[in-house]
C-alpha positions in Angstrom: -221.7 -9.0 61.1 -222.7 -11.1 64.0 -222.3 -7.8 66.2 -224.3 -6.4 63.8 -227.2 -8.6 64.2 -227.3 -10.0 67.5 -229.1 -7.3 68.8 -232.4 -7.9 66.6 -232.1 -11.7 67.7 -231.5 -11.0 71.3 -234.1 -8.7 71.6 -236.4 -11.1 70.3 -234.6 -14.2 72.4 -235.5 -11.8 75.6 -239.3 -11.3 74.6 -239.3 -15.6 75.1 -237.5 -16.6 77.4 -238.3 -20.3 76.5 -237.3 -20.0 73.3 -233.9 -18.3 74.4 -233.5 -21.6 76.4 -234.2 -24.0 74.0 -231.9 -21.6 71.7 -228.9 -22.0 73.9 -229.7 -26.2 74.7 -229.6 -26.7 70.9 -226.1 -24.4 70.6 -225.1 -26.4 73.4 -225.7 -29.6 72.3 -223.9 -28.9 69.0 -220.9 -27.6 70.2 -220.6 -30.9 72.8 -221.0 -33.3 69.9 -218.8 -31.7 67.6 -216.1 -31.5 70.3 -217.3 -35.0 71.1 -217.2 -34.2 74.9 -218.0 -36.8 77.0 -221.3 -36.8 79.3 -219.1 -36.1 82.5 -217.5 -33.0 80.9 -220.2 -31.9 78.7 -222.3 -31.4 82.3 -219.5 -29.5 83.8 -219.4 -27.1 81.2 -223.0 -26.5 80.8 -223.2 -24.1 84.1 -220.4 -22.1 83.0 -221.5 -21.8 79.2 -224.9 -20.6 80.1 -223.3 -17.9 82.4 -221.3 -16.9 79.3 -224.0 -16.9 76.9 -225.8 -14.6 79.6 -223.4 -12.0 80.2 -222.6 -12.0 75.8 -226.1 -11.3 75.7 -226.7 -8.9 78.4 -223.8 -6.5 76.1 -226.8 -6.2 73.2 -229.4 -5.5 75.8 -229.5 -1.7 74.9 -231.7 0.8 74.5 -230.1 2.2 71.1 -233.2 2.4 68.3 -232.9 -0.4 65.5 -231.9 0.8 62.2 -232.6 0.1 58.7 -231.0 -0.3 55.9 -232.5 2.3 54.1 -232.0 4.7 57.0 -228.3 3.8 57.4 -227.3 5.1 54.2 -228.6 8.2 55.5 -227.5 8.7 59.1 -225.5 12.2 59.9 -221.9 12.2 60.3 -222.3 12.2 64.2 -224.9 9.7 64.1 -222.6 7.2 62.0 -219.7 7.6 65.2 -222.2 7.3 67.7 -223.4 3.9 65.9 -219.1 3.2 65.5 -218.3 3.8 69.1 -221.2 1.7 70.3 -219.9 -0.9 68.2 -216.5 -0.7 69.4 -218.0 -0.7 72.9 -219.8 -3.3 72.5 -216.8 -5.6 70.9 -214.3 -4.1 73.8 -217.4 -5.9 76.4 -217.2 -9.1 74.4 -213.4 -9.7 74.4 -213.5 -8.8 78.6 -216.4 -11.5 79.0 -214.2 -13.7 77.0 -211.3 -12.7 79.2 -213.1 -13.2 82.1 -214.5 -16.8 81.4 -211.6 -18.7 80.4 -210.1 -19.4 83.7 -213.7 -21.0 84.1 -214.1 -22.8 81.0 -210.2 -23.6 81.6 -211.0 -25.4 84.9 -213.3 -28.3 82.3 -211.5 -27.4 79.2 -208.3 -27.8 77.6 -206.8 -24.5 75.6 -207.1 -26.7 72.9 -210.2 -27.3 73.5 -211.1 -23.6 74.1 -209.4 -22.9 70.7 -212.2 -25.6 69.3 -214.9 -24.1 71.3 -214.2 -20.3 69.8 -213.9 -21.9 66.4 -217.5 -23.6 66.5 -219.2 -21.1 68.0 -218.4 -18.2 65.9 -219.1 -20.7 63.1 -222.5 -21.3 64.8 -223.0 -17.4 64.9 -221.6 -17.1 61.1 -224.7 -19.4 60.4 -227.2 -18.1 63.1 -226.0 -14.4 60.9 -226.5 -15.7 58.0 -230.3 -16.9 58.9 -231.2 -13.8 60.6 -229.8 -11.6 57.3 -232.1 -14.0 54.9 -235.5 -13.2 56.9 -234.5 -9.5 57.4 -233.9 -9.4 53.6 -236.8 -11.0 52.9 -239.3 -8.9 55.0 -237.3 -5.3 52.8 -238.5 -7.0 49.8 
């Protein structure tokens, strides 16, 4: 669902850039405390996270037109694969970025505390989903 999503919220994070940054200091901040990092390692992480967060978001940066509900339940047969690839796609990119970052976040973190990282930010994004699927709910009604 959060693949689903993110590209209506990272569309609008890239029309303000400040609010993107304040977005990503308060996701931040929340996953430090909850993994009660300490000061030292919670400002060695920082860089890295940012560059992750950047490169995630630069997979939803795409030029595919939004779609609603109403016109999902009627896209064509080749339409509906198109929007299926693109998703797959897009999931493939997501685990590579992943891939790619945890010798970095490896070099502050413990896999432990990589496991913990993973688990609070997709519970972040479950929540951040959730949000985003009230207002669009509530601007079909």
């Amino acid at each position: 669902m959060v693949i689903l999503l993110a590209p209506v919220l990272l569309t609008a994070q890239n029309q303000r850039p400040a609010f993107r940054e304040r977005l990503l200091n308060a996701r931040f901040n929340e996953i430090s405390t909850r993994m009660q990092l300490d000061a030292a390692k919670a400002e060695k992480l920082k860089p890295i996270y940012f560059r992750y967060e950047k490169e995630k978001a630069s997979v939803f940066i795409v030029d595919e037109e939004r779609i609603s509900k109403k016109d999902r339940e009627n896209l064509s047969p080749e339409q509906e694969e198109k929007l299926y690839i693109s998703r797959l796609e897009r999931a493939k990119k997501l685990i590579e970025i992943r891939e790619k970052f945890y010798p970095e976040f490896r070099t502050v973190l413990s896999p432990k505390e990589i496991v913990q990282f993973n688990r609070i930010e997709m519970e972040l994004n479950r929540r951040m989903a959730q949000k985003i699927r009230k207002r669009l709910n509530e601007k079909e009604e």
